[in-house]
C-alpha positions in Angstrom: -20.7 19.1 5.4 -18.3 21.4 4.2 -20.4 24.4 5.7 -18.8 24.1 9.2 -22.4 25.6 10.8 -23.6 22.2 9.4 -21.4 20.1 10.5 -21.2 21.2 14.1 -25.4 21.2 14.2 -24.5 17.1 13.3 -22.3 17.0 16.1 -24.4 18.4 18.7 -27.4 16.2 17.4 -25.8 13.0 16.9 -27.2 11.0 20.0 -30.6 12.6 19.7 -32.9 9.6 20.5 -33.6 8.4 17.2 -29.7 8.3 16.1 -28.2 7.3 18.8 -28.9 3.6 19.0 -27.0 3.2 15.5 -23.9 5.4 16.7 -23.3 3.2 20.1 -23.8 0.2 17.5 -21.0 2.3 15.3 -18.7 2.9 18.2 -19.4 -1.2 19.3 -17.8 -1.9 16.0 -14.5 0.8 16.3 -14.0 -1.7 19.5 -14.0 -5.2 17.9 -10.6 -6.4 17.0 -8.8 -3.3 16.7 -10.4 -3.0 13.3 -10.7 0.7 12.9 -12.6 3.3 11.9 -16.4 3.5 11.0 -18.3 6.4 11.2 -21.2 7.6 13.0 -24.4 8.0 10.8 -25.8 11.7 10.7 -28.5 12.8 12.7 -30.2 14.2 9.3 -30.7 10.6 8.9 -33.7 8.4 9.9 -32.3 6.1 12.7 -33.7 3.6 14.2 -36.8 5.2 12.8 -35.7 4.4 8.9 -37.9 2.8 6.3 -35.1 2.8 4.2 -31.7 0.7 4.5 -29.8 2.2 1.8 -26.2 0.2 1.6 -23.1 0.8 -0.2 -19.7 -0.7 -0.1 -17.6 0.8 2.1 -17.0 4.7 3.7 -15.2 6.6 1.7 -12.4 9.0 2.7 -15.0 11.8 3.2 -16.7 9.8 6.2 -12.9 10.0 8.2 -12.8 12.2 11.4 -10.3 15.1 10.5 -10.4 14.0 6.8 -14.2 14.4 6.2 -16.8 14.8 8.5 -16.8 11.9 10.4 -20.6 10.6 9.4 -22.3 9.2 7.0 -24.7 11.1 5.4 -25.7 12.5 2.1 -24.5 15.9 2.4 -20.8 15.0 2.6 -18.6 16.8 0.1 -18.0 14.3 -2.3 -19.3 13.4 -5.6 -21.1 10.3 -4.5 -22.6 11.9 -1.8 -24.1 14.8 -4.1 -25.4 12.2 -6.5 -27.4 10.4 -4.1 -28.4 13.5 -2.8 -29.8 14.0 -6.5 -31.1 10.9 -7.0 -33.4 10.7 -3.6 -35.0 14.8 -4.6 -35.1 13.4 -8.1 -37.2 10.3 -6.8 -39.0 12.0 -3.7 -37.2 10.1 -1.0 -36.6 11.7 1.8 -33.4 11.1 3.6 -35.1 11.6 7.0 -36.5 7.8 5.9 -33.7 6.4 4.6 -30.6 4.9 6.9 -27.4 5.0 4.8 -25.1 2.1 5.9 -22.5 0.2 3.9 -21.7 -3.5 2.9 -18.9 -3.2 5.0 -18.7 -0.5 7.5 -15.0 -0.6 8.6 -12.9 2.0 6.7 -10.7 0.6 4.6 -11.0 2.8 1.2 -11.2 -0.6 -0.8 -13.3 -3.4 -2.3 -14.3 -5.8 0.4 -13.3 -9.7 0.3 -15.2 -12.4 0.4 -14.4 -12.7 4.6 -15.2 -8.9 5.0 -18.5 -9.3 3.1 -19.5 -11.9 5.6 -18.3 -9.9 8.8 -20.6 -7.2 7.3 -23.7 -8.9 6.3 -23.4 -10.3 10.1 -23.7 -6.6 11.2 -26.5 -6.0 8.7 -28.8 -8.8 10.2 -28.3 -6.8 14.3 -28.9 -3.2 12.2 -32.0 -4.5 10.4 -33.4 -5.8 14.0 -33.0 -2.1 15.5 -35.3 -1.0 12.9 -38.9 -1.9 13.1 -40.3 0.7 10.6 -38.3 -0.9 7.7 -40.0 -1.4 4.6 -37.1 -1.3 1.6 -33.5 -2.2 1.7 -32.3 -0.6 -1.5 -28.8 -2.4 -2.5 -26.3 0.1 -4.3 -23.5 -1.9 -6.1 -22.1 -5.3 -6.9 -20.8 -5.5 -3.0 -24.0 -4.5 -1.4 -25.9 -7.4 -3.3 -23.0 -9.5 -2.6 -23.7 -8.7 1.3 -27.3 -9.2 0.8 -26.9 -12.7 -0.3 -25.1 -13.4 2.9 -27.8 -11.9 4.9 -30.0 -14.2 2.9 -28.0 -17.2 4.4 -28.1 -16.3 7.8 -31.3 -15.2 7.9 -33.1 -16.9 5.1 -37.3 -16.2 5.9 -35.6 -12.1 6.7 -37.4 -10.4 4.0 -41.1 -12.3 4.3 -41.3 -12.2 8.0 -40.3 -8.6 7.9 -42.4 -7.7 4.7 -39.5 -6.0 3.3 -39.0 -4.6 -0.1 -35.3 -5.4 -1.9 -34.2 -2.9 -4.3 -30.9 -3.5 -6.3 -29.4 -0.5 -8.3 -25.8 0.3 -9.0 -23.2 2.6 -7.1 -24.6 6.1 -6.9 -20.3 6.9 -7.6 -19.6 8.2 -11.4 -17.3 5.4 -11.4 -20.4 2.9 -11.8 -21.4 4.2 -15.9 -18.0 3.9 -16.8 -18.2 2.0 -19.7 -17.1 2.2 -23.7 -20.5 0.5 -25.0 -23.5 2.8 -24.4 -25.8 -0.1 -24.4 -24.4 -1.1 -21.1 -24.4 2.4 -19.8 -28.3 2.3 -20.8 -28.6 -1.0 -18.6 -27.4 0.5 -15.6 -29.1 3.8 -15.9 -31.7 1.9 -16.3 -31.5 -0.8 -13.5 -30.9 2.2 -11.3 -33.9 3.8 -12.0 -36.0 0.9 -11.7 -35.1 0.8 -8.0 -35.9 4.2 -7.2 -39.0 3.8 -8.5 -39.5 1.2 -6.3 -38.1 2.5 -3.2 -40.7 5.2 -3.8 -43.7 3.2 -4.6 -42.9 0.9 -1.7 -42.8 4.5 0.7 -46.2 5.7 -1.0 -48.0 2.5 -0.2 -50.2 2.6 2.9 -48.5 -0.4 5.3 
């Protein structure tokens, strides 16, 4: 995104047919409340067409219009964004599968309460019924679990009727190995890497 050929081809494409179900669901949610900004997801991106649900916690500052580039996608110029980037080539996912959406989709640069988590799992349940390729929901962080149990509680039979796959790994962010005791470190790496395998498994697996 910080290749301004790039970012403009994002423009122009973002209410191609297969992306531009989620970005009227985005710009629904700019309207409620006067709650603010949340940012369009990039046409690079699956759509409606995803068989991945990839959440994190919340957009960070390089999803703001004028700050950033104004999507969500894996090619924004920040650190998070080029480790996920590394971790789907690493993996063979493709992000033309994958959705990337987060726990909470408002901008608010922060750790979402308890109230906020519930807003957005509400929001989860309407995205996952726009998507009927869906296979794995890959969970990236303490809040996206969080959200996923809410989900769970609205929507209890979700993953069986929909024969979905539920990966949890931590934050794709640096921030998420921080730790003084390498055993821990270890732990995470290695939860992490357990759910990649599993989101691509569950992809090479005939339906």
């Amino acid at each position: 995104m910080a290749d301004a050929r790039f970012l403009q081809d994002q423009r122009d494409r973002r209410n191609e047919p297969h992306i531009a179900p989620i970005n009227a669901l985005v710009h629904s949610l700019r309207d409620r409340d006067g709650r603010g900004w949340v940012p369009e997801v990039a046409p690079m991106h699956a759509g409606v067409d995803a068989k991945v649900l990839s959440i994190l916690r919340d957009p960070g500052p390089a999803t703001r219009s004028g700050v950033g580039s104004g999507f969500l996608c894996t090619e924004n110029d920040d650190q998070t964004a080029e480790n996920q980037t590394n971790l789907f080539a690493e993996y063979g996912i493709d992000p033309r599968d994958v959705l990337p959406w987060n726990a909470y989709p408002w901008y608010i640069n922060a750790a979402p309460g308890s109230a906020q988590l519930d807003e957005g799992a509400a929001v989860l349940c309407a995205l996952i019924d726009m998507l009927p390729d869906l296979r794995v929901v890959l969970l990236q962080g303490k809040e996206a679990e969080a959200a996923w149990k809410r989900v769970l509680r609205l929507r209890p039979s979700l993953p069986a009727d929909r024969n979905l796959t539920v990966a949890a790994s931590i934050h794709p962010s640096r921030q998420a190995l921080w730790t003084a005791d390498p055993d821990a470190r270890q732990a995470r790496l290695d939860k992490q890497q357990h759910a990649y395998e599993l989101v691509a498994d569950t992809l090479k697996t005939p339906v």
